[in-house]
ZATOR-370937 format. One record per residue (C-alpha): x, y, z; residue in three letters. Coordinates in steps of 0.05 Angstrom, whole numbers, plus 5000, padded with zeros to 4 digits. Each point is the difference from the previous one (the first is absolute). Example, Ala and Ser with C-alpha at 12.3 -4.5 7.8 and 13.67 -1.06 7.14 Angstrom:
<sites>
<site <5246,4910,5156>,ALA>
<site <5027,5069,4987>,SER>
</sites>
This chain:
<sites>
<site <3551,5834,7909>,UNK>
<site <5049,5068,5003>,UNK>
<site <5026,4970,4932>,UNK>
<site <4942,4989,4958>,UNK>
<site <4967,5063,5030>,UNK>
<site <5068,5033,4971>,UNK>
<site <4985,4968,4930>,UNK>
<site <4930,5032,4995>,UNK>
<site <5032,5057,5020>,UNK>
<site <5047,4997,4935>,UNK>
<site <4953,4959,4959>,UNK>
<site <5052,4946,5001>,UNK>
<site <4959,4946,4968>,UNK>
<site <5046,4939,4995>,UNK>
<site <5013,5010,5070>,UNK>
<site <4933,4992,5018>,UNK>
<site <4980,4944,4957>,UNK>
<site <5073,4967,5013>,UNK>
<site <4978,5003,5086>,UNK>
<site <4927,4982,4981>,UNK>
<site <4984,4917,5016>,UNK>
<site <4993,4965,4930>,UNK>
<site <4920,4973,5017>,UNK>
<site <4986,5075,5014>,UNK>
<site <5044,5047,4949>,UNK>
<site <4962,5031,4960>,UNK>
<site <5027,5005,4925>,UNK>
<site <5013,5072,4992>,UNK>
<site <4983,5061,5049>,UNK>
<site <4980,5066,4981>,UNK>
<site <5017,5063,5040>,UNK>
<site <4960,5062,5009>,UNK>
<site <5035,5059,4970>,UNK>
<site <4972,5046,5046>,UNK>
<site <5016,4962,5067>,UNK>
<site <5054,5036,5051>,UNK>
<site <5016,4952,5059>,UNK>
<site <5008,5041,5060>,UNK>
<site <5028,4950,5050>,UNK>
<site <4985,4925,5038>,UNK>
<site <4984,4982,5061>,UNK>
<site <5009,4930,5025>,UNK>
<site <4956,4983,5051>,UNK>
<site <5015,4927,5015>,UNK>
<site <5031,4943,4979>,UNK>
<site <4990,4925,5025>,UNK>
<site <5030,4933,4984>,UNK>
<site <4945,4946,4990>,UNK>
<site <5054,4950,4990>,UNK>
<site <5063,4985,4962>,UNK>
<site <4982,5002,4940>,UNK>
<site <4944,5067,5008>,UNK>
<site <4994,5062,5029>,UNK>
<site <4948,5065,5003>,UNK>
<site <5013,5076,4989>,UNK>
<site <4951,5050,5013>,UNK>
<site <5015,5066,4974>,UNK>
<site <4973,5076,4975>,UNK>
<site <5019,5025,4944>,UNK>
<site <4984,5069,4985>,UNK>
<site <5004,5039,4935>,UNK>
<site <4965,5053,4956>,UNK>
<site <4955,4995,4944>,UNK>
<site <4971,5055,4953>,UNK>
<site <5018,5041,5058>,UNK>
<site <4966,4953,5050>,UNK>
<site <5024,4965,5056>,UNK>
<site <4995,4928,4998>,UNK>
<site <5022,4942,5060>,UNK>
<site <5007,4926,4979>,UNK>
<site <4992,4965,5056>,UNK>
<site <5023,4927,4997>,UNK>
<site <5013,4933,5024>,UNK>
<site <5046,4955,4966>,UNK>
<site <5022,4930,4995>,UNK>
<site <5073,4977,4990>,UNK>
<site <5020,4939,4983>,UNK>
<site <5076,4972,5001>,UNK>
<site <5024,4960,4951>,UNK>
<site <5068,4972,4979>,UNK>
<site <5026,5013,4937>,UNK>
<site <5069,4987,4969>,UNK>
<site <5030,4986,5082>,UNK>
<site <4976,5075,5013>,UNK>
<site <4942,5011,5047>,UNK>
<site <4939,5059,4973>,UNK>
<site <4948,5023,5018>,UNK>
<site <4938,5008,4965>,UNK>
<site <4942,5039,4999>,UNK>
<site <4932,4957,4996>,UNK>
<site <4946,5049,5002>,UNK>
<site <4964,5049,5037>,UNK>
<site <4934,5021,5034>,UNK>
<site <4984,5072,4996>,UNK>
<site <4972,5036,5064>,UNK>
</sites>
C-alpha cells in the first residue's frame, strides 16, 4: 500500500498499472495536476487467506487549496508470476 501511495505521489504510472491485477487495471490513468499528497495513514491490514488480504487506509491531500481524505478499503490478491510472489491491488470501496 506505502508503495503505490508513493507512486501517486510521483505520478509514477507504470508502477501503478504494473502492481494493478490484470481483470481490474485500468488502461491508462490520469493524474490531477493540482493534487499535493500530504501523508497516509494505514489503519489496518488483514489476511483473508493465502492468496488475499485487506488494507484500510487515509490518504490526505490538497486540492485547489482544499483539503481532501480518501478513505479506503482495498483488496490484494497474490499471484505467482515468473517464480516471484506479488501482490496486487484488486479494487477499492471508498468510505
Amino acid at each position: 500500500m506505502r508503495s503505490r501511495y508513493s507512486s501517486f505521489v510521483r505520478e509514477d504510472t507504470s508502477y501503478l498499472l504494473a502492481t494493478w491485477h490484470p481483470t481490474t487495471r485500468p488502461v491508462s490513468l490520469e493524474f490531477e495536476m493540482s493534487v499535493k499528497w500530504l501523508g497516509l495513514e494505514v489503519r489496518s491490514h488483514r489476511t483473508l487467506d493465502i492468496g488475499h488480504a485487506e488494507v484500510e487506509f487515509v490518504a490526505r491531500s490538497r486540492f485547489q487549496g482544499r483539503a481532501t481524505r480518501l478513505h479506503e478499503l482495498s483488496r490484494f490478491k497474490r499471484e505467482e508470476i515468473d517464480g516471484l510472489t506479488r501482490w496486487f491491488y484488486l479494487d477499492g470501496v471508498i468510505y
